[in-house]
N, CA and C atoms as a LAMMPS dump frame, in Angstrom:
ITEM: TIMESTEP
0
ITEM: NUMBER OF ATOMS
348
ITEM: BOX BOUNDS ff ff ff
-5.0000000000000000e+02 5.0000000000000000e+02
-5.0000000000000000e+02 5.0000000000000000e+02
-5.0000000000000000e+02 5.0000000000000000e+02
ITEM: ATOMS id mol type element x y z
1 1 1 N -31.472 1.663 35.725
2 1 2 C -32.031 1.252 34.456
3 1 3 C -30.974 0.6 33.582
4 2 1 N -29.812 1.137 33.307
5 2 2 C -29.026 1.072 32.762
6 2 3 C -28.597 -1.225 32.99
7 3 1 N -28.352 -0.869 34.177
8 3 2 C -28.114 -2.152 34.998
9 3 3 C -29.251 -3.567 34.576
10 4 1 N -30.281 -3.085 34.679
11 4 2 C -30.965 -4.29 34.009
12 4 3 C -31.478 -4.379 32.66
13 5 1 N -31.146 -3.438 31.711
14 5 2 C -30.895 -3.72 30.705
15 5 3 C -29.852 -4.521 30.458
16 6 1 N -28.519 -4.064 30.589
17 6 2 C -27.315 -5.08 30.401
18 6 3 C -27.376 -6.92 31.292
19 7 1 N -28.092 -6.789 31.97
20 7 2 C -28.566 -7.982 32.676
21 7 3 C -28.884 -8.954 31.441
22 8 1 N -29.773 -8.597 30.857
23 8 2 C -30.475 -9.394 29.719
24 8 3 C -29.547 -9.241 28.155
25 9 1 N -29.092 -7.88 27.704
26 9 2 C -28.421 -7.414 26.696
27 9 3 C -27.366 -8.434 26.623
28 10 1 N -25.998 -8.413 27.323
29 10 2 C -25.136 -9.163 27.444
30 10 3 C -25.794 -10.602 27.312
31 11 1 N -26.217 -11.661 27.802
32 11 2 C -26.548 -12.94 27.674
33 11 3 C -27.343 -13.291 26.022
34 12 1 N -28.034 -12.132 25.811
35 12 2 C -28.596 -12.35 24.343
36 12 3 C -28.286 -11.933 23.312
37 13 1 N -26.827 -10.875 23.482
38 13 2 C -25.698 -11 22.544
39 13 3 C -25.205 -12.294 22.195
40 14 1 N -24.763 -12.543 23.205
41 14 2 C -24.085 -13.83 23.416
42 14 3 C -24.688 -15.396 22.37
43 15 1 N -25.886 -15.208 23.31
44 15 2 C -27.034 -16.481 22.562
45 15 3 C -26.761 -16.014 20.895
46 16 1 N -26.662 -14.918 20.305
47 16 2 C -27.04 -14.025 19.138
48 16 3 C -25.507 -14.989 18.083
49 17 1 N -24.741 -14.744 19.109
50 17 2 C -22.955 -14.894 18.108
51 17 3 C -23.016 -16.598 18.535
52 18 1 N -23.698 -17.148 19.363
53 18 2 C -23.229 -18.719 19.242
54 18 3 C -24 -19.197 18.162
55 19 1 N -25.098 -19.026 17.848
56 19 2 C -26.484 -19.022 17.123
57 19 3 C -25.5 -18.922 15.973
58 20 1 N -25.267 -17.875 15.882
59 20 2 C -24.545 -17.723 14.368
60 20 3 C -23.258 -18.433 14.062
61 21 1 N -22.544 -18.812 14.777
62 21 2 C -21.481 -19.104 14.908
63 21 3 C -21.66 -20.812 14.724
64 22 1 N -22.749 -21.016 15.242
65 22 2 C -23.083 -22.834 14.856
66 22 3 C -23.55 -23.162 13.484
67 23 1 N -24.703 -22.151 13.52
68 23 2 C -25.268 -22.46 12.085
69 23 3 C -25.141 -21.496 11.029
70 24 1 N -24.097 -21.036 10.825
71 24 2 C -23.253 -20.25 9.533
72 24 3 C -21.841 -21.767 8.903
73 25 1 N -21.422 -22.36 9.349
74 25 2 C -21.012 -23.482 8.169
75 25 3 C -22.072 -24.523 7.482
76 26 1 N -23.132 -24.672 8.255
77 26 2 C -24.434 -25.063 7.756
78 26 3 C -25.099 -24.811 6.227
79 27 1 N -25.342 -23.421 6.66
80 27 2 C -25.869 -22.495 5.827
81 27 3 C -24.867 -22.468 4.539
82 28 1 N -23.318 -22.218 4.914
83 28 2 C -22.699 -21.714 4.012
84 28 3 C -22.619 -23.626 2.916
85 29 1 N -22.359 -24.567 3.62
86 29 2 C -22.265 -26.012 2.937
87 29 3 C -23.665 -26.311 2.118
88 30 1 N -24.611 -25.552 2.434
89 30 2 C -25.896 -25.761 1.147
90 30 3 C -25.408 -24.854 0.147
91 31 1 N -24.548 -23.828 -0.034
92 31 2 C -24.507 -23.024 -1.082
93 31 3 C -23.052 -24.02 -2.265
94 32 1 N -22.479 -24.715 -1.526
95 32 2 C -21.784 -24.99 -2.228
96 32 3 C -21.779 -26.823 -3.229
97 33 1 N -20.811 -26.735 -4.012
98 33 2 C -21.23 -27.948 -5.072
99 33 3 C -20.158 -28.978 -3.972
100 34 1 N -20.668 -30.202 -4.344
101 34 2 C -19.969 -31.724 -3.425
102 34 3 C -18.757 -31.66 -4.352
103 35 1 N -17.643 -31.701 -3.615
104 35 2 C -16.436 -32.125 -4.096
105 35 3 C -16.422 -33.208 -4.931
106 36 1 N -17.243 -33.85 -4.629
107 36 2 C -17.171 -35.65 -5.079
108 36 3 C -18.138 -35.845 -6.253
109 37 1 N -18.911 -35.058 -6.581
110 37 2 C -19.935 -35.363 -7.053
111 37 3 C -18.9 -34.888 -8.81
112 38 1 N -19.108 -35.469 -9.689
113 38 2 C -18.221 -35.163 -11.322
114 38 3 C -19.443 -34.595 -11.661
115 39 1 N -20.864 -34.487 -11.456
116 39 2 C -21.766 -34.312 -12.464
117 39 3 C -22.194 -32.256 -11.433
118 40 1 N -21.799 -32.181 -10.604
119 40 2 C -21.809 -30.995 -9.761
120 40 3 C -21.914 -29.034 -10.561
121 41 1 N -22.469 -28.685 -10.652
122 41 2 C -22.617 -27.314 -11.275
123 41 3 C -21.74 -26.772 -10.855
124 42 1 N -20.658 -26.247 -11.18
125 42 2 C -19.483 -25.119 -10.88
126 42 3 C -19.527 -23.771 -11.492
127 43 1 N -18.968 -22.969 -11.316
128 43 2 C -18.602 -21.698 -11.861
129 43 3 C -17.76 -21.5 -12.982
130 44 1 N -17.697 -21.107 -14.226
131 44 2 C -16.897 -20.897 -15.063
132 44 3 C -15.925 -20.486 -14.639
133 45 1 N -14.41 -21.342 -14.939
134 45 2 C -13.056 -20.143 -14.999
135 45 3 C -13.265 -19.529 -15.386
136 46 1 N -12.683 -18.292 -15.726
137 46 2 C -12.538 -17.301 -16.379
138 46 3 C -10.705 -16.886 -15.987
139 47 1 N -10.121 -16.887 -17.016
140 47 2 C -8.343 -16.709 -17.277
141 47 3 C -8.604 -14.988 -17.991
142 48 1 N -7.92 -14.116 -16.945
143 48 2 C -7.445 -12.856 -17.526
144 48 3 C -5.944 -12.443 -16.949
145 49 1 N -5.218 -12.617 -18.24
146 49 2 C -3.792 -12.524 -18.137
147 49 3 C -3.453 -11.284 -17.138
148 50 1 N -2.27 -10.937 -16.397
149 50 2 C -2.111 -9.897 -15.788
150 50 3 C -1.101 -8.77 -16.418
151 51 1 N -1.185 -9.68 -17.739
152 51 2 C -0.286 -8.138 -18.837
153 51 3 C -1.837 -7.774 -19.88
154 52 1 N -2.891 -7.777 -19.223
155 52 2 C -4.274 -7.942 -20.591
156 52 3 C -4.332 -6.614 -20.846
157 53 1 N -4.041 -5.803 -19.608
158 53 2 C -4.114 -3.877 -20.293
159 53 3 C -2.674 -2.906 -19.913
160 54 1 N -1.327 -4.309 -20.269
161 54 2 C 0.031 -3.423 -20.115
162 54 3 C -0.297 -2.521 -21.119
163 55 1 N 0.365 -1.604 -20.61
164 55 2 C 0.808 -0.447 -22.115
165 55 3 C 1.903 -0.005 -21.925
166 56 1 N 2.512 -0.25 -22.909
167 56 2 C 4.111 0.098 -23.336
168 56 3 C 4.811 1.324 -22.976
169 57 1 N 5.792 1.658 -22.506
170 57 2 C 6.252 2.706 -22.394
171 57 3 C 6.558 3.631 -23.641
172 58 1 N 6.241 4.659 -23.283
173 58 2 C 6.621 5.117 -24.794
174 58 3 C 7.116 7.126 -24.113
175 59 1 N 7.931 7.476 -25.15
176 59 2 C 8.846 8.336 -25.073
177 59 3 C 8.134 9.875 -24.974
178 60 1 N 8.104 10.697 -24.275
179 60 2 C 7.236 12.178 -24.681
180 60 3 C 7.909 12.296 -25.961
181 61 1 N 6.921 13.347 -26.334
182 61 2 C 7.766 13.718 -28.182
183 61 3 C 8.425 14.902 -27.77
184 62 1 N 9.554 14.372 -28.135
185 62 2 C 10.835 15.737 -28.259
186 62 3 C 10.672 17.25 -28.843
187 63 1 N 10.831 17.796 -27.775
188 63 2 C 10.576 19.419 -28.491
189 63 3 C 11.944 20.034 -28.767
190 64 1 N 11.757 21.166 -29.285
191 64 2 C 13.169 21.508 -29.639
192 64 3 C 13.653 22.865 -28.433
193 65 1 N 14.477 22.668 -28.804
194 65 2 C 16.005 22.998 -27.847
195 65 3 C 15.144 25.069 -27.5
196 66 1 N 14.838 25.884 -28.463
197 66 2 C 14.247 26.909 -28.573
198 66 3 C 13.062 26.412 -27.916
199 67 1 N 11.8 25.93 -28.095
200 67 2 C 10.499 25.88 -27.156
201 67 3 C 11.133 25.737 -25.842
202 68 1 N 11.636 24.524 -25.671
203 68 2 C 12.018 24.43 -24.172
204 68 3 C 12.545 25.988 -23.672
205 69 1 N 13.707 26.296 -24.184
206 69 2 C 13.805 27.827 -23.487
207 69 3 C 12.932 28.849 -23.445
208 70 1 N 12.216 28.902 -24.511
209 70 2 C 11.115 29.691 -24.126
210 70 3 C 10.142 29.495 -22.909
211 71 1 N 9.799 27.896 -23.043
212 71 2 C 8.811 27.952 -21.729
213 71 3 C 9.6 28.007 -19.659
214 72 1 N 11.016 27.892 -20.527
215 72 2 C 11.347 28.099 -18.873
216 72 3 C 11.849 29.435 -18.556
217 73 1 N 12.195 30.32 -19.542
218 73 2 C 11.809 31.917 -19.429
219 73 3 C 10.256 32.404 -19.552
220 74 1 N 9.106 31.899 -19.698
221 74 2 C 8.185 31.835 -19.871
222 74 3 C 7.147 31.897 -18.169
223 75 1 N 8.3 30.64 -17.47
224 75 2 C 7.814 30.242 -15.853
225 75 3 C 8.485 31.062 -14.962
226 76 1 N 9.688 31.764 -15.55
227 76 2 C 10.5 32.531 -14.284
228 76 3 C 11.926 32.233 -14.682
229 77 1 N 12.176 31.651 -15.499
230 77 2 C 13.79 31.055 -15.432
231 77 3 C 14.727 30.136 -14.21
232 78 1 N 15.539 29.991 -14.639
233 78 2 C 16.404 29.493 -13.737
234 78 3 C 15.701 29.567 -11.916
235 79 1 N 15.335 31.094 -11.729
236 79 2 C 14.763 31.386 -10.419
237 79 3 C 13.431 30.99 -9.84
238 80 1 N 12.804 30.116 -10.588
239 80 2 C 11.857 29.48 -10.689
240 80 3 C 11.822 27.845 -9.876
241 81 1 N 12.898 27.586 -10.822
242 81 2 C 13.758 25.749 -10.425
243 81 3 C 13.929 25.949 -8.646
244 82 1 N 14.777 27.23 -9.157
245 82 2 C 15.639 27.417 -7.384
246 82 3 C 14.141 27.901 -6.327
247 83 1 N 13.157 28.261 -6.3
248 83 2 C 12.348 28.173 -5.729
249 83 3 C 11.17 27.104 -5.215
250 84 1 N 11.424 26.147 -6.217
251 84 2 C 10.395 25.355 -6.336
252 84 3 C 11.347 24.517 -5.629
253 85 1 N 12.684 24.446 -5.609
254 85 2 C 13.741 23.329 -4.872
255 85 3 C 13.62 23.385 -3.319
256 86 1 N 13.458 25.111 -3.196
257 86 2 C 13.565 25.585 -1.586
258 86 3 C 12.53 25.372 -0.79
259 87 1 N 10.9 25.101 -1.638
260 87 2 C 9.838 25.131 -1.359
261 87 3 C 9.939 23.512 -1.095
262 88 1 N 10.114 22.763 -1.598
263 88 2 C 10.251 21.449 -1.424
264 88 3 C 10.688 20.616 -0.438
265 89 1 N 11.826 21.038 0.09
266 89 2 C 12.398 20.323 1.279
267 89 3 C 13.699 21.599 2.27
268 90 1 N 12.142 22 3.256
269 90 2 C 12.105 22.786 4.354
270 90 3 C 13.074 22.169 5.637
271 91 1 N 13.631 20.795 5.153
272 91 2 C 14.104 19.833 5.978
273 91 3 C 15.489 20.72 5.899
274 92 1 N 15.859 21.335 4.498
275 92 2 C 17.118 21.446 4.475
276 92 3 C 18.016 22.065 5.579
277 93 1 N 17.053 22.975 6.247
278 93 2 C 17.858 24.364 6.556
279 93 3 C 18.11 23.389 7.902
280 94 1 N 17.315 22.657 8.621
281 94 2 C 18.035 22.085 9.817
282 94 3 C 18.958 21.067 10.023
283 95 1 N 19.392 21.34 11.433
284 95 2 C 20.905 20.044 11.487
285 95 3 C 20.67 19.018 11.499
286 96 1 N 20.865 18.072 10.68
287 96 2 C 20.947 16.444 11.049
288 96 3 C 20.564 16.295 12.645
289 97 1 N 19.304 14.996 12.584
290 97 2 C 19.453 15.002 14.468
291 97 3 C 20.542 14 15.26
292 98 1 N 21.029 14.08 15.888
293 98 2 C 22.313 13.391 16.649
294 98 3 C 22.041 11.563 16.338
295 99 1 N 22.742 11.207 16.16
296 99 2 C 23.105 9.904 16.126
297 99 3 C 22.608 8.874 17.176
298 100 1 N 22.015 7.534 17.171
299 100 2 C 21.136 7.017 17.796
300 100 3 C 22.173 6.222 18.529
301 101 1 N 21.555 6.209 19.334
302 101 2 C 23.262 5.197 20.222
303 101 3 C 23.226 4.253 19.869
304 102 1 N 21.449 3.397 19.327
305 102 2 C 21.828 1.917 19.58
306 102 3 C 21.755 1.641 17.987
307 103 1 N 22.461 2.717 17.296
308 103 2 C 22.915 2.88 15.822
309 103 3 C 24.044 1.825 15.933
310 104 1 N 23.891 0.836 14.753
311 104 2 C 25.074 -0.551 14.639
312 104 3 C 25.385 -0.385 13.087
313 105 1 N 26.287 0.789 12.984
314 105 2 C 27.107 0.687 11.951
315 105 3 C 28.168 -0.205 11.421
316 106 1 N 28.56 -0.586 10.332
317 106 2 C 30.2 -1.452 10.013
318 106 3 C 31.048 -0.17 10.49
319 107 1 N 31.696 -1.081 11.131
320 107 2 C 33.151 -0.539 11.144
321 107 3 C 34.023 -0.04 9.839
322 108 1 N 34.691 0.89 10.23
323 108 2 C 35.441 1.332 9.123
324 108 3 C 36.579 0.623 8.878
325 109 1 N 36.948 0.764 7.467
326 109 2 C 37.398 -0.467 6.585
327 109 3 C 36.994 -1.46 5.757
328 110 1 N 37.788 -2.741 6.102
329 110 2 C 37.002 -3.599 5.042
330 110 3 C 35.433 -4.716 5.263
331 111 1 N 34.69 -3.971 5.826
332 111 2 C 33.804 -4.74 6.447
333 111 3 C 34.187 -5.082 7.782
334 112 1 N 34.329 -6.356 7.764
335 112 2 C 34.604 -7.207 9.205
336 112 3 C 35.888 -7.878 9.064
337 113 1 N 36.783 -7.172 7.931
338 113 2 C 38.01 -7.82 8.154
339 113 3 C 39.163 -6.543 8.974
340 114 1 N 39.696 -7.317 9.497
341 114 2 C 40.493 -6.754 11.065
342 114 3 C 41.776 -5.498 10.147
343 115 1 N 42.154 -4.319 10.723
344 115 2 C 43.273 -3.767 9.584
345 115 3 C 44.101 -4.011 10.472
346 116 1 N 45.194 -3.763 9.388
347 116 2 C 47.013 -3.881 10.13
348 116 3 C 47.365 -3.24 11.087
């Protein structure tokens, strides 16, 4: 079954994408205005700058020297930082992995100038 379905399937795919494939610049050249023509209906420009919704950097507002300590005795203190550091990069605790052979470092010194 399978077999003569694809018999016919395959060839009228086919017919399906040339079909389209001929008459899709057709189709698409009625939608558009004649180059040549000055009197031709076009589309409005429309110009929107790409700074139209910058927004400025601007500074957090400074708290004072007391709030700040409060809220980081507040989170845990100092032992807090150091946890959130350790939690972060699990990479630390292992060794560097060995060096790639077809690693092409400069030579040591001055670049590529030769030493004494």
């Amino acid at each position: 079954m399978f077999t003569s379905i694809s018999r016919w399937l395959a060839p009228a795919a086919l017919t399906v994408f040339v079909a389209g494939a001929v008459f899709y610049p057709v189709i698409c050249a009625a939608d558009r205005a004649d180059p040549l023509d000055p009197q031709a209906k076009v589309a409005a420009l429309v110009y929107q700058s790409s700074l139209a919704r910058y927004r400025p950097y601007r500074d957090a507002k400074p708290i004072g020297w007391r709030e700040a300590n409060d809220t980081v005795n507040r989170i845990g203190g100092w032992r807090a930082y150091a946890r959130e550091a350790q939690e972060a990069s699990p990479a630390g605790d292992r060794p560097p992995p060995p060096p790639d052979e077809t690693d092409k470092t400069m030579p040591q010194g001055h670049g590529d100038h030769k030493s004494r």
